[in-house]
C-alpha positions as MATLAB code, in Angstrom:
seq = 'XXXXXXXXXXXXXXXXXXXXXXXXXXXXXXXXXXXXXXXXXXXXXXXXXXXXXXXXXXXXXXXXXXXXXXXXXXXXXXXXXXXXXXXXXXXXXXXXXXXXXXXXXXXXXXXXXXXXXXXXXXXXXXXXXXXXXXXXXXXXXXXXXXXXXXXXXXXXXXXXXXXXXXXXXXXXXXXXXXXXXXXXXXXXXXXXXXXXXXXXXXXXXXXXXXXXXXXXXXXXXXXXXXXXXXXXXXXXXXXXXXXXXXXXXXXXXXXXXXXXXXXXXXXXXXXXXXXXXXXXXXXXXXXXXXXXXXXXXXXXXXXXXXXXXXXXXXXXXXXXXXXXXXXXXXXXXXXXXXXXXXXXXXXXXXXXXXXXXXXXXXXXXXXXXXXXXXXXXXXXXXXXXXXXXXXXXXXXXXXXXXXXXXXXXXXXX';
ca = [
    -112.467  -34.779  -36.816;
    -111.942  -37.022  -40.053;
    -108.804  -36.670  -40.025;
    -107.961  -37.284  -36.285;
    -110.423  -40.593  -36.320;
    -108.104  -41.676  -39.678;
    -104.854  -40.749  -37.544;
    -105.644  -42.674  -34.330;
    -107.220  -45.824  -36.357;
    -103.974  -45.200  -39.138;
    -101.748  -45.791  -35.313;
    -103.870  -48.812  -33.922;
    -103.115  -50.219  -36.960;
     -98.981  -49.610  -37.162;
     -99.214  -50.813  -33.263;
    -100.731  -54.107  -34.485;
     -97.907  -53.655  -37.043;
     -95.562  -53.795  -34.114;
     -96.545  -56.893  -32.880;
     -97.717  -59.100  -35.627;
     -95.734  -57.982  -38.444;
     -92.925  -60.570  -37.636;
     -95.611  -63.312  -36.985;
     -97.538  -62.686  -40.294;
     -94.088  -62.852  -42.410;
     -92.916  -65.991  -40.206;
     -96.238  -68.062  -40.803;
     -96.356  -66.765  -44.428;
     -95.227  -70.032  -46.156;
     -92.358  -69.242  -48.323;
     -91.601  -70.660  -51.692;
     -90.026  -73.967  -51.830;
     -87.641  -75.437  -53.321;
     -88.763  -75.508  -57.285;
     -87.337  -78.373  -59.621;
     -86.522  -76.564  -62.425;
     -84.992  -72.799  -63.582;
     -88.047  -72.203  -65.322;
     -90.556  -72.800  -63.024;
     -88.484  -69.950  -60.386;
     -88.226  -67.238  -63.254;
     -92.341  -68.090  -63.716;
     -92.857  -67.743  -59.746;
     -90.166  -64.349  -60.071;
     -92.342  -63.032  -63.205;
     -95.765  -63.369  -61.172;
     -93.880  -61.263  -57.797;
     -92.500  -58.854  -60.699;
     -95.833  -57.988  -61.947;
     -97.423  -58.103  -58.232;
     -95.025  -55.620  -57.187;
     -95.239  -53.202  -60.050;
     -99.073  -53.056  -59.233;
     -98.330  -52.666  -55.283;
     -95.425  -50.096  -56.183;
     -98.449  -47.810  -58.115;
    -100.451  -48.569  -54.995;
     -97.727  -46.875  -52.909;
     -97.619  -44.215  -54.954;
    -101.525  -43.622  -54.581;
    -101.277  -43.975  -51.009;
     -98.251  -42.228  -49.963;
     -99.939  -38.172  -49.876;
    -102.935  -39.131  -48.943;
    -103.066  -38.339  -45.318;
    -106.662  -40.390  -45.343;
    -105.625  -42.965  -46.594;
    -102.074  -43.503  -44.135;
    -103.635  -46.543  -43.093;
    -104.074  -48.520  -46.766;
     -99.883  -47.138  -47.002;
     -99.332  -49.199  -44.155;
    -100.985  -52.252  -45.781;
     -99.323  -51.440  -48.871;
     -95.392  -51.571  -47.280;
     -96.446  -54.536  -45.525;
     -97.088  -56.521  -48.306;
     -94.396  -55.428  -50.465;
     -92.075  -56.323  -48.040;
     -93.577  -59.696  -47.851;
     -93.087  -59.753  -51.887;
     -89.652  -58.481  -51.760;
     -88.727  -61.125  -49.456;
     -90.387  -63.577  -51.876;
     -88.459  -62.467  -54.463;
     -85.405  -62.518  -52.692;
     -85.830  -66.413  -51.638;
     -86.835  -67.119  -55.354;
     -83.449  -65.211  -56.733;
     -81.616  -67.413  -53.723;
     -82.769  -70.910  -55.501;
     -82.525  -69.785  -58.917;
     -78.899  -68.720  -58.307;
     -78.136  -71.837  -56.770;
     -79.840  -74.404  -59.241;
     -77.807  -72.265  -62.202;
     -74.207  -72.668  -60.232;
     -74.672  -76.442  -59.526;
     -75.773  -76.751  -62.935;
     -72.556  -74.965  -63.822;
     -70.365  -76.322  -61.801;
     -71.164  -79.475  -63.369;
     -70.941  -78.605  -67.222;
     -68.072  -76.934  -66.067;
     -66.871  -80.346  -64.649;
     -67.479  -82.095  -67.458;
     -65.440  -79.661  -69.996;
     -62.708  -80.210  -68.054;
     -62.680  -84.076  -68.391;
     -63.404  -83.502  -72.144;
     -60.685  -81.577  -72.167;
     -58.525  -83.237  -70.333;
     -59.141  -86.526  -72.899;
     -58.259  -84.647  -75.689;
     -55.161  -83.650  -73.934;
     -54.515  -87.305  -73.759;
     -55.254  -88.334  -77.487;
     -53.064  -85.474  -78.831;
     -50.198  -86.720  -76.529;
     -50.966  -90.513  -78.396;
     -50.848  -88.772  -81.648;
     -47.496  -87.487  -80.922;
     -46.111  -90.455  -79.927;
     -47.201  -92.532  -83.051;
     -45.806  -89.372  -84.838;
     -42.635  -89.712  -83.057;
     -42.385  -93.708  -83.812;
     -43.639  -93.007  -87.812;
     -40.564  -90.882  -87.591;
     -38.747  -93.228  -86.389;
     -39.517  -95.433  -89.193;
     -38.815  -93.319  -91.701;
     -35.272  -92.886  -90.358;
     -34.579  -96.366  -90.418;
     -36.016  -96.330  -94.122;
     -33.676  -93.196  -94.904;
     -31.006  -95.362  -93.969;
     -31.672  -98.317  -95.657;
     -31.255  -96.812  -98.684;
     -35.187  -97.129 -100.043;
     -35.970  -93.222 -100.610;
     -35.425  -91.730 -103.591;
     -33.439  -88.741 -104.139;
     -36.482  -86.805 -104.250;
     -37.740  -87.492 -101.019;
     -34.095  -87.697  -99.443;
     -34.234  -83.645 -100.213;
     -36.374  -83.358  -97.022;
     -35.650  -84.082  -93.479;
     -37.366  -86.788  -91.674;
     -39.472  -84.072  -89.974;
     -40.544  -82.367  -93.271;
     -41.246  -85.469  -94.699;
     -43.182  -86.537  -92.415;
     -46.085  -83.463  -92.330;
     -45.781  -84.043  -96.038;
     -46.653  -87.708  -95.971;
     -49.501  -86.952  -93.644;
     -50.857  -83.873  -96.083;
     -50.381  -85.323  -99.293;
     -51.356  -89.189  -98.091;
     -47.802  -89.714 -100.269;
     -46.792  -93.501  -99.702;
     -45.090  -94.540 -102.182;
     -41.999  -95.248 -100.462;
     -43.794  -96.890  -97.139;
     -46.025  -99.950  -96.594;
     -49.653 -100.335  -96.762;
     -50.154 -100.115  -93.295;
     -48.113  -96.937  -92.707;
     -50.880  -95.472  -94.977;
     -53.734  -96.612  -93.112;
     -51.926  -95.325  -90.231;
     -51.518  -92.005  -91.802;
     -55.280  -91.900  -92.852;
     -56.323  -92.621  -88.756;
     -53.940  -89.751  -87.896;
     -55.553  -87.718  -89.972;
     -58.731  -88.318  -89.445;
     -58.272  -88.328  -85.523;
     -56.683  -84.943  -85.623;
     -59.437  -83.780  -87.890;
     -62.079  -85.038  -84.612;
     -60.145  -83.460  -82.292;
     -60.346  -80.272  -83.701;
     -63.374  -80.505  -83.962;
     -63.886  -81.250  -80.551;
     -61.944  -78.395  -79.440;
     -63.837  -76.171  -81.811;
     -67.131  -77.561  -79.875;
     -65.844  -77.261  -76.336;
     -65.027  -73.610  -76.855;
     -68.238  -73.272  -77.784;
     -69.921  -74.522  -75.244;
     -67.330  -72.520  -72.841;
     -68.427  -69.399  -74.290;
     -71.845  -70.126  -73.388;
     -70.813  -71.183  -69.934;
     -69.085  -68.047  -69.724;
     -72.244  -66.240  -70.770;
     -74.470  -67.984  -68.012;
     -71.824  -67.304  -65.314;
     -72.797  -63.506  -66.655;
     -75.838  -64.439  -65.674;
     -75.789  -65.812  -62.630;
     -73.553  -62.892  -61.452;
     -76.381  -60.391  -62.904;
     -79.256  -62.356  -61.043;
     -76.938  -61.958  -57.798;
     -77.259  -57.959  -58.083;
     -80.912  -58.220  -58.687;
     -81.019  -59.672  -55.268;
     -78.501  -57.899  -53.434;
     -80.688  -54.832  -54.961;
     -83.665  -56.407  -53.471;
     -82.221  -56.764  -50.303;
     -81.533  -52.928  -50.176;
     -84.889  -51.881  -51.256;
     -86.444  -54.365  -48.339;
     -83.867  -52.388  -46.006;
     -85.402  -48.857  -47.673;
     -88.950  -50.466  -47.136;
     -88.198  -51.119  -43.613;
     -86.775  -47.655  -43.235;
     -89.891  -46.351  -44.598;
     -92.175  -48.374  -42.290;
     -90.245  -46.972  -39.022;
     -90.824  -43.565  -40.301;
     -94.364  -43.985  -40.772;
     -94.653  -45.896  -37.295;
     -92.352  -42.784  -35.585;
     -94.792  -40.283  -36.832;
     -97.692  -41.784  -36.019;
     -96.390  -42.585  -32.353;
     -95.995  -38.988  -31.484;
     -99.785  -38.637  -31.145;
    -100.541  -42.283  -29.419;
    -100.567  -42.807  -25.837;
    -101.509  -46.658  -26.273;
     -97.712  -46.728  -27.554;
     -96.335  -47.041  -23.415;
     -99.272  -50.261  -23.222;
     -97.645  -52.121  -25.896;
     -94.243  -51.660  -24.758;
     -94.963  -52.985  -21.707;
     -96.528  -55.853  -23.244;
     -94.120  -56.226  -25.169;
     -91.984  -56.925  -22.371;
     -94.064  -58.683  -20.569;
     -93.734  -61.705  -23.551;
     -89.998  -61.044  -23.395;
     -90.018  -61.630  -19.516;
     -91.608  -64.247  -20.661;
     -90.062  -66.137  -22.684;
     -86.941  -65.373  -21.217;
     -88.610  -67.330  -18.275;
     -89.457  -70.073  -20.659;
     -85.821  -70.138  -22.280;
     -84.237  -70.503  -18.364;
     -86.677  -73.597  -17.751;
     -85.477  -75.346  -20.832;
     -81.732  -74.088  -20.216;
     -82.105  -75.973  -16.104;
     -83.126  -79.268  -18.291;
     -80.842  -79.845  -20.294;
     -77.847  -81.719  -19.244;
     -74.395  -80.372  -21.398;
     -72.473  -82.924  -21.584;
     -69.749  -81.041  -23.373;
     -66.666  -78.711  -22.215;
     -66.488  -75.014  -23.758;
     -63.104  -74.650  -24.292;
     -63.279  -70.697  -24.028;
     -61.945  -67.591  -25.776;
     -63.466  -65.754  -28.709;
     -65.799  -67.517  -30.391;
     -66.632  -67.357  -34.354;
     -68.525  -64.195  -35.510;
     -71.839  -65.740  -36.499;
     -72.392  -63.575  -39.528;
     -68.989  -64.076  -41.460;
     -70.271  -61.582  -44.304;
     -71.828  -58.936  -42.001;
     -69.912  -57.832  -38.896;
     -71.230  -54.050  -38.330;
     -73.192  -53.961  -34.651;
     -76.643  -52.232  -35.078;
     -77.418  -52.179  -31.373;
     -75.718  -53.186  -28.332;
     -76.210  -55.376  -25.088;
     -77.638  -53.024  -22.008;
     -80.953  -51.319  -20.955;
     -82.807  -49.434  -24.121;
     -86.231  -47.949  -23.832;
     -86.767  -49.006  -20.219;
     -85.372  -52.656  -20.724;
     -82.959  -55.048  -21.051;
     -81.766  -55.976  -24.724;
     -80.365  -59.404  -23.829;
     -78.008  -59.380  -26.926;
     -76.487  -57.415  -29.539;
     -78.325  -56.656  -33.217;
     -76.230  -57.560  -36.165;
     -77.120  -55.599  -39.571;
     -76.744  -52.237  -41.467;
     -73.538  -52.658  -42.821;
     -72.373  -52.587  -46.615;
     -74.021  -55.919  -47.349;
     -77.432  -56.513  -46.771;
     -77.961  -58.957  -44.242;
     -81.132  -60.392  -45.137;
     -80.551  -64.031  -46.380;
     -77.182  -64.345  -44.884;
     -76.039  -67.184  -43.960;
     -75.296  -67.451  -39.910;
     -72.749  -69.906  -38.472;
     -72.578  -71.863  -35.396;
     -70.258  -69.473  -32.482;
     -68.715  -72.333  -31.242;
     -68.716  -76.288  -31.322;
     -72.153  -77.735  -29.594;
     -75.331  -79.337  -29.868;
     -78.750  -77.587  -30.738;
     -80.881  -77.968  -27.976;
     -83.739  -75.384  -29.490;
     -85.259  -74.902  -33.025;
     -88.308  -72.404  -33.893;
     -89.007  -73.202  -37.557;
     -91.629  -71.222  -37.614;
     -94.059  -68.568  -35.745;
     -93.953  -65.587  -33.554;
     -91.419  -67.493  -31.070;
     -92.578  -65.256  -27.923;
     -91.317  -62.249  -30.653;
     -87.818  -64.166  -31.208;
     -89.265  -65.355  -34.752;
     -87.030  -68.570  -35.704;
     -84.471  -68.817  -33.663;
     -81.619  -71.523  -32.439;
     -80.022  -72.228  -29.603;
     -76.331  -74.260  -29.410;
     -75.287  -75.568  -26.264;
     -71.593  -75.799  -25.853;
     -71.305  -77.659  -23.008;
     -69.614  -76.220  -19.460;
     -66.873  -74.156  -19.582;
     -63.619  -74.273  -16.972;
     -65.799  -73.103  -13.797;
     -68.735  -75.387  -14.481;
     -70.975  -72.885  -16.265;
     -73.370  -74.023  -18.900;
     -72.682  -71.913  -22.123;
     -75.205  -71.493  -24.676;
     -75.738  -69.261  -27.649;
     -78.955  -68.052  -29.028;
     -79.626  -67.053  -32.691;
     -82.875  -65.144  -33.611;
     -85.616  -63.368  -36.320;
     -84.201  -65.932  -38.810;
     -85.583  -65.898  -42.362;
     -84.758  -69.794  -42.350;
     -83.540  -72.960  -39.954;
     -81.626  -75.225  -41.267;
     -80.490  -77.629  -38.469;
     -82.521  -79.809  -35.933;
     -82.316  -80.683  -32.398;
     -80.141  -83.073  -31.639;
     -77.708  -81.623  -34.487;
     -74.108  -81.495  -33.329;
     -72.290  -78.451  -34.883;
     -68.878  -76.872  -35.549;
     -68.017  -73.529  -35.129;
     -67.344  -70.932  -37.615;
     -68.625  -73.482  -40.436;
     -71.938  -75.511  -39.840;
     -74.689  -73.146  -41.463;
     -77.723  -72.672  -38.734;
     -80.112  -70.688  -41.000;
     -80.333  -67.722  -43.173;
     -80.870  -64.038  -41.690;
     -84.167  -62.621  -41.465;
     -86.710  -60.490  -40.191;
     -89.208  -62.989  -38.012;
     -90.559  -61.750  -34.865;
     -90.952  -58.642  -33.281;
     -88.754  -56.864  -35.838;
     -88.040  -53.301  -37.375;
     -85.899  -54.855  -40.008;
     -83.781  -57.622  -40.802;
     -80.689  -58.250  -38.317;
     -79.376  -60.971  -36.158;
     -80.070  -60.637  -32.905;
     -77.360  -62.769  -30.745;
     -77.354  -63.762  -27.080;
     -74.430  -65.223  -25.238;
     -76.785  -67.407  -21.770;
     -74.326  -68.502  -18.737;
     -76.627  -70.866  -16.906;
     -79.253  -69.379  -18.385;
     -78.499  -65.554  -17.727;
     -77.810  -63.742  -21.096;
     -74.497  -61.945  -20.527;
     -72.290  -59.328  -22.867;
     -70.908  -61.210  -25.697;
     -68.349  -58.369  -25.923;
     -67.636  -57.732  -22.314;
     -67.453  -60.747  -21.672;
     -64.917  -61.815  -24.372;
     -66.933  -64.201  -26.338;
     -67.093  -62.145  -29.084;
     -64.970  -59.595  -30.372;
     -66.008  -57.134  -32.723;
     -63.509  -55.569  -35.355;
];
């Protein structure tokens, strides 16, 4: 009997899993943007040693039949850290490549000046040359110095400061030379230093990258592991066929709620038709498709599960249009954040909007106008009613979500 009442309070709990676990990871704040490199390896440090404590928790948790329910809590929460992570590994990454795009920036013009000042030092070369022709011919060399060629004579004025055959000012001349060729080597000598160490930080930065794209997989194996331990439990829970049909009855309605806004709002510009962008340029690998699943309508297709991870993504506009919706944060009727573009009415007077959800992040506003296949909407994510990061895309004609790939607005390679 212990271990049924454990079982059936272990399955209330993954079914309040179901429905909350996207709401709890939406309204958990994430980390914002920090000022400084430091202060996001600090934050990173603190998840590191959170998540080796939660990762001995797992272990503790994971044969212990009795204790099923604590295993639950346990994968929540490291998901919720792994995410953290992942949005901490995003900034650092970006403050180090702005900050080396601009050393990087600045070698170049260094660079390019001494380019510059070794072109003026051959050209006073060139004209001391000249001079010393002119001497040559004038008959005020000795024999000595008549034994080299102008050329000759020259590198051995400038390395033996020899002027005994030239004016006073073609010596200071020679001293400037060599003292400004004696800078710029050192200057070069300093710039390939600091290269090196650029070089060494773009290391880095590329090392920090598969720390996160590792991250991402192990969220993705987290996930995995949280479906399993939801599928098992559901085999023995009846209260599984209630919370579907709950969970329809939000979708119903919200897709209610997403009709009354679509009727209100006025597009005022014309779809031009055919394919439109994919909305995931790095991901393009269809997880689930538009049609009737488990007794309902999916109203879109699921992008995710292919060779990248598609957690933290970036996802593009479809088309050119105007955001008209923006869910920064909450449950979103189970839609998590999500975005809608309108793209104004296409050839037979249809309103066509697009419909982006379980974002990890929004980054545009209402109002926002858009271009397709380049302005960034938001990051990829697992808000909402989730079982693991994907995109989930919608294609509305007057407010009826249609096939994107039946209907030719996508096309999927």
């Amino acid at each position: 009997m212990r271990q049924t009442g454990c079982a059936f309070r272990i399955i209330a709990l993954v079914m309040v899993l179901v429905l909350a676990v996207g709401s709890l990871l939406a309204v958990s704040p994430m980390p914002t943007e920090a000022a400084t490199v430091k202060e996001l390896q600090d934050k990173l440090a603190k998840l590191e040693k959170e998540e080796k404590a939660l990762k001995e928790e797992l272990a503790a948790c994971k044969g212990d039949v009795a204790k099923q329910q604590e295993y639950a809590n346990s994968i929540k929460e490291k998901i919720r850290n792994s995410e953290e992570q992942i949005e901490l590994l995003r900034q650092q990454i970006e403050l180090l490549t702005e900050e080396m795009d601009e050393k990087a920036a600045e070698i170049a013009a260094r660079e390019a000046d001494i380019t510059a000042a070794e072109q003026g030092i051959e050209d006073q070369l060139a004209l001391f040359g000249e001079r010393l022709r002119v001497i040559a011919q004038s008959g005020n060399l000795s024999a000595l110095q008549m034994l080299f060629d102008t050329e000759n004579y020259v590198e051995y004025l400038l390395k033996e400061s020899v002027v005994e055959s030239i004016a006073a000012n073609d010596q200071r001349m020679i001293d400037e030379l060599n003292a400004e060729i004696e800078r710029l080597n050192k200057e070069k000598e300093k710039l390939n230093e600091e290269k090196a160490v650029l070089e060494e930080e773009r290391r880095g930065v590329e090392e920090l990258k598969a720390v996160a794209d590792a991250k991402k997989r192990e969220l993705d194996d987290l996930y995995a592991e949280s479906n399993r331990v939801l599928k098992e439990l559901e085999k023995s829970m009846a209260e599984v066929n209630d919370a579907l049909k709950q969970k329809q009855r939000e979708e119903e309605a919200l897709d209610k709620e997403i009709k009354k806004l679509l009727a209100a709002t006025q597009s005022t510009g014309k779809y031009s038709g055919g394919t439109m962008h994919w909305p995931v340029p790095t991901v393009r690998n269809i997880s689930s498709y538009y049609g009737y699943r488990w007794g309902r309508l999916h109203r879109g297709i699921d992008i995710a599960n292919g060779s990248i991870p598609i957690y933290g993504q970036n996802i593009v506009s479809a088309a050119d249009g105007t955001v008209i919706f923006a869910n920064t944060s909450g449950w979103g009727g189970g839609y998590g954040l999500y975005v809608m573009v309108d793209h104004g009415l296409d050839s037979k007077g249809r309103q066509i909007v697009t419909l982006y959800a379980h974002m990890s992040h929004v980054s545009v506003s209402v109002g926002q106008k858009v271009t397709g296949g380049s302005t960034v909407l938001g990051r990829a994510g697992s808000s909402g009613n989730v079982t693991g990061p994907h995109l989930h895309f919608e294609v509305r004609v007057n407010g009826s979500a249609v096939d994107p790939l039946a209907n030719g607005y996508l096309k999927a390679s």
